[in-house]
C-alpha positions in Angstrom: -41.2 16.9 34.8 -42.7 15.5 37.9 -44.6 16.8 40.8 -41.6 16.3 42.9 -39.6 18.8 40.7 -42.2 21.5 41.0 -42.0 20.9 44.9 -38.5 21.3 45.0 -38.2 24.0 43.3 -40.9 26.1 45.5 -39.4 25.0 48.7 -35.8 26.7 47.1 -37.9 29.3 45.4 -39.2 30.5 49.1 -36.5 29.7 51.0 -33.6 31.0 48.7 -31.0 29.1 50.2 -30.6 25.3 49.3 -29.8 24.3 53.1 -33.0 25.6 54.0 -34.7 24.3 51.3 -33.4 20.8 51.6 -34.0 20.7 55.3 -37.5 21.6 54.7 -38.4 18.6 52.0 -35.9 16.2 54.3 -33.8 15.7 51.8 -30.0 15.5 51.0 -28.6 19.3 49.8 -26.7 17.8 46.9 -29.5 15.4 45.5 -31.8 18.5 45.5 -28.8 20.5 43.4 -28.9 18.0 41.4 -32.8 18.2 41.2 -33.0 21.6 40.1 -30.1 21.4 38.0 -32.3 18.4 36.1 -35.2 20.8 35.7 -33.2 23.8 34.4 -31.8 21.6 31.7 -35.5 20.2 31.1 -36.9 24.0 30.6 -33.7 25.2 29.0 -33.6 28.1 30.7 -32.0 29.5 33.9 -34.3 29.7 37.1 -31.8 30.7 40.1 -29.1 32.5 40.3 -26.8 31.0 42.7 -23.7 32.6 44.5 -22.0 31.7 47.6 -24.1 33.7 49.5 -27.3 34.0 48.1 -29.9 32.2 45.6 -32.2 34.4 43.7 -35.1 33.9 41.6 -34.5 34.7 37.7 -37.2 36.6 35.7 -38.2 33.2 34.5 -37.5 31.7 37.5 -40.2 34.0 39.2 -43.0 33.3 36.0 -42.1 29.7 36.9 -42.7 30.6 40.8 -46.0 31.5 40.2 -47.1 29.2 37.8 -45.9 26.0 40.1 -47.6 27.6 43.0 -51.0 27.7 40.6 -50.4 24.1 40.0 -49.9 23.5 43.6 -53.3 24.8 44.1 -55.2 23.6 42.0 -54.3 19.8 43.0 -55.2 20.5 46.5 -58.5 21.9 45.3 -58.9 18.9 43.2 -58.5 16.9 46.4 -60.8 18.9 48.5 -63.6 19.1 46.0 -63.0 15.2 45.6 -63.1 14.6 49.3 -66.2 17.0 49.4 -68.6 15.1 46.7 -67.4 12.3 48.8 -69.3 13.3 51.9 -65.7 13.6 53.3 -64.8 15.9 56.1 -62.3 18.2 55.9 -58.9 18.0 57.7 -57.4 21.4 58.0 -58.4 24.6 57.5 -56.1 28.1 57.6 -57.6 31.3 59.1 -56.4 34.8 58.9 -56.9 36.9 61.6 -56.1 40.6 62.2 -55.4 39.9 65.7 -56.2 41.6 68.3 -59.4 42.8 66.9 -60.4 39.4 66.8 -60.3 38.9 70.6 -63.9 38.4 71.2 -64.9 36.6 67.3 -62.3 34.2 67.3 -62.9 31.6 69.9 -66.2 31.3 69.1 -65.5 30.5 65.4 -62.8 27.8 66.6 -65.1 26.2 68.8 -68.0 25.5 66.7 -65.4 24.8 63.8 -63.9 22.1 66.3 -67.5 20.8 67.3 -68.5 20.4 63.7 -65.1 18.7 62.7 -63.5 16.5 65.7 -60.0 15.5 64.0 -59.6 19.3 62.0 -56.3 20.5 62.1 -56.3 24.0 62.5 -53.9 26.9 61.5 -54.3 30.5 62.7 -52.0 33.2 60.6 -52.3 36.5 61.5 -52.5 39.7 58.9 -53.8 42.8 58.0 -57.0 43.5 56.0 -55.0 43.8 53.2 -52.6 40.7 53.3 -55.0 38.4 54.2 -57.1 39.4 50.9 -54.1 38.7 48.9 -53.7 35.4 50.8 -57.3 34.3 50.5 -57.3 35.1 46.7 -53.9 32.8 46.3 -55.1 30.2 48.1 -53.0 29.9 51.1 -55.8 30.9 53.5 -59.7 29.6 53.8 -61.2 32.1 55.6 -60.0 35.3 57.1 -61.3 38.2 59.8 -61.2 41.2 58.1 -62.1 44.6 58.2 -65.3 46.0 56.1 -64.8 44.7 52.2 -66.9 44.8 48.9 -67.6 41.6 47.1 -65.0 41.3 44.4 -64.4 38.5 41.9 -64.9 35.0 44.1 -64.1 36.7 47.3 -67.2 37.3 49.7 -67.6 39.1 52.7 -70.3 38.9 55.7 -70.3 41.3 58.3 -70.3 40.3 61.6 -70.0 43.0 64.3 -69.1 46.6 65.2 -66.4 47.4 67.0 -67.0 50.5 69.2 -64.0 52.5 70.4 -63.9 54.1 73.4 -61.9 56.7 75.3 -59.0 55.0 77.5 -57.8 57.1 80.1 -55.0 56.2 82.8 -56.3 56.0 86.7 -54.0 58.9 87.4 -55.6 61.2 84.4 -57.3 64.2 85.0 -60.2 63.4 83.2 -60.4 60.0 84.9 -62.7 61.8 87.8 -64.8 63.9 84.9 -68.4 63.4 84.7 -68.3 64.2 80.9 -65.7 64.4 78.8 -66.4 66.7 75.3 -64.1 67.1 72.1 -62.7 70.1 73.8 -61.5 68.4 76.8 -59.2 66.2 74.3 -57.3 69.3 73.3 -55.2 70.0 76.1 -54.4 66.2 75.8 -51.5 64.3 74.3 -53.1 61.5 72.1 -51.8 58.2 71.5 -52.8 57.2 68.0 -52.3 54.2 65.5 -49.0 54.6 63.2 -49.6 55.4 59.4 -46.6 53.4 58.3 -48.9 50.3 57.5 -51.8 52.1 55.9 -54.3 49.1 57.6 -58.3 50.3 57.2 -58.2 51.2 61.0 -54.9 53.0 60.8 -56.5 55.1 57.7 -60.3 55.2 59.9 -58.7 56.9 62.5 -56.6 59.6 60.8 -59.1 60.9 59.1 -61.4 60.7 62.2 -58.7 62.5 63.3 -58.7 64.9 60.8 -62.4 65.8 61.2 -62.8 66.9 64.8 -58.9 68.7 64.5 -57.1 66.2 66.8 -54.7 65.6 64.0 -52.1 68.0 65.9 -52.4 66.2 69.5 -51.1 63.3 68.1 -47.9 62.9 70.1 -47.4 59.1 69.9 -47.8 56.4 67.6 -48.1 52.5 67.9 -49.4 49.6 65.6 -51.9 47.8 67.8 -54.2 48.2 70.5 -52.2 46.1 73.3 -49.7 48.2 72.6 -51.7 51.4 73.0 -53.0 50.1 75.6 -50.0 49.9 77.3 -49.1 53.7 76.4 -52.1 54.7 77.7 -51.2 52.3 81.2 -48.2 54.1 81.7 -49.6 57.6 82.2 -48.2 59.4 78.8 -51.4 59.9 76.9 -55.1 59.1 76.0 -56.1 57.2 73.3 -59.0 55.0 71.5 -59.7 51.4 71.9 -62.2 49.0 71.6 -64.5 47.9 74.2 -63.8 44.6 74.4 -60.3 46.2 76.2 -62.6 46.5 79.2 -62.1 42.5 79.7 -58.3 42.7 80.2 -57.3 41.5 83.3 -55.5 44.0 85.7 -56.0 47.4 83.9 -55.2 50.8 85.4 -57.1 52.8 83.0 -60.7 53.5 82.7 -62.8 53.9 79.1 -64.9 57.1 78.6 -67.7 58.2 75.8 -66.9 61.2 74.7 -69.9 63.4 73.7 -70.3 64.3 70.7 -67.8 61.3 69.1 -68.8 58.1 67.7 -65.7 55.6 66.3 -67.5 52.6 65.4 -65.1 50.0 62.9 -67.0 46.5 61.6 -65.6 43.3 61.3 -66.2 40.3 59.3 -65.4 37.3 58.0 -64.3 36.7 54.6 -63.8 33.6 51.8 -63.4 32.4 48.4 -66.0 31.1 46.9 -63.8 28.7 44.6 -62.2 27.2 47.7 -64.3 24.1 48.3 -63.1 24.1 51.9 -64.4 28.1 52.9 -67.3 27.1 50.7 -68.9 24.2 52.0 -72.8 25.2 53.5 -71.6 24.5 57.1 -68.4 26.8 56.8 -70.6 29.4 56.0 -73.4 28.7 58.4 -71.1 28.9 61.0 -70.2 32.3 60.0 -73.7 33.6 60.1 -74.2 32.5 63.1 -71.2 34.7 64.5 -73.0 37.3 62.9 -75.9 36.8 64.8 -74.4 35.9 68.1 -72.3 38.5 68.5 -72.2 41.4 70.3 -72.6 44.5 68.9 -70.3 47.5 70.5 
């Protein structure tokens, strides 16, 4: 078995269809039937199941899956921790973002991460809290903006900010011409919320914000990020809570209110691995604290 076999077979492994597959590795379909066919008779066992329509992964095939990606891995951290006792710089690095939160972290993290490596190659992936843990613990992220997150295993987390949420209001709402606004004044209001369906930590934050000051029951529309709430709040149809960096988008019709008595703050940070020699090197890091420091805090 070679290194090429393993390759092949992840690229049909993920792709589960051959064409795909052989278009990815720039290869011919039949020689990489062929391939496979080699390495199945090499194992003695059956890893795909093929039909005319579909490829799927047998239960060895998946054990197999895993195991190749693990090898996968662990040469490219070879390489990096190689490159790294070497003085080397590194090349490319893969960041996982829960996007839009990130709107006012992110560029600053790219730019001193361009400054400090000229010729990096850069990947941004975005994610949820959740994903982008299991990604950073398989390797096939670096770092990753998350929400708050204890130190488990060789994952690490530093805090870098708190995001403030504020009452948006459309230009032609009522309470857009109050003085205050109190939790009562929200009760006669139809609230625009963050959808359940994806369980993310501000999803779950709000609902049971929610839940405490017995909004639960104004919640008349639901949406999975704040550009889109944003926009449901624009169009006049409800209220709703988003973070104050919303203030900076250009061309908004709605206005952003405290509400006494009511205080949604949600942190962010950034998290890592500390196996991967690329999250891992003192400057990655540094870098990092120094978001935490410079940044505002909401």
């Amino acid at each position: 078995m070679e290194l090429r076999h393993i390759n092949y077979f992840v690229a049909v492994a993920e792709e589960l269809h051959f064409g795909r597959a052989a278009n990815r590795l720039s290869i011919a379909q039949p020689a990489l039937s062929l391939q496979i066919q080699s390495l199945e008779k090499e194992l003695g066992v059956k890893l795909l199941v093929r039909s005319t329509r579909r490829v799927q992964l047998t239960p060895a095939g998946s054990v197999f899956y895993a195991r190749c990606i693990d090898i996968l891995k662990g040469i490219e951290t070879t390489k990096a921790l190689t490159q790294a006792a070497a003085g080397k710089d590194i090349n490319k690095i893969t960041i996982g973002t829960i996007y839009p939160a990130t709107f006012g972290i992110l560029p600053g993290f790219l730019s001193r991460i361009s400054g400090r490596y000229r010729d990096i190659q850069i990947h941004i992936k975005n994610g949820t809290t959740d994903s982008i843990i299991r990604d950073l613990e398989r390797g096939h992220i670096n770092v990753g903006f998350i929400r708050p997150f204890e130190n488990i295993g060789s994952l690490r987390y530093q805090s870098i900010a708190v995001e403030r949420y504020l009452l948006a209001i459309s230009n032609k709402n009522s309470l857009a011409a109050a003085e205050k606004i109190s939790l009562d004044d929200l009760h006669d209001q139809k609230i625009i919320s963050f959808s359940r369906s994806n369980l993310s930590y501000t999803e779950k934050y709000f609902f049971e914000k929610f839940q405490k000051y017995g909004l639960s029951e104004n919640i008349a529309y639901t949406c999975d990020d704040t550009m889109s709430l944003v926009s449901l709040v624009s169009a006049g149809i409800g209220i709703g809570f988003v973070p104050e960096w919303t203030q900076d988008l250009p061309n908004r019709n709605f206005f952003l209110r405290k509400v006494e008595g009511i205080d949604f703050n949600i942190g962010l940070g950034i998290a890592w691995n500390k196996e991967d020699p690329t999250a891992n090197r003192d400057d990655i890091i540094q870098i990092a604290r120094s978001l935490a420091s410079a940044a505002r805090v909401k």
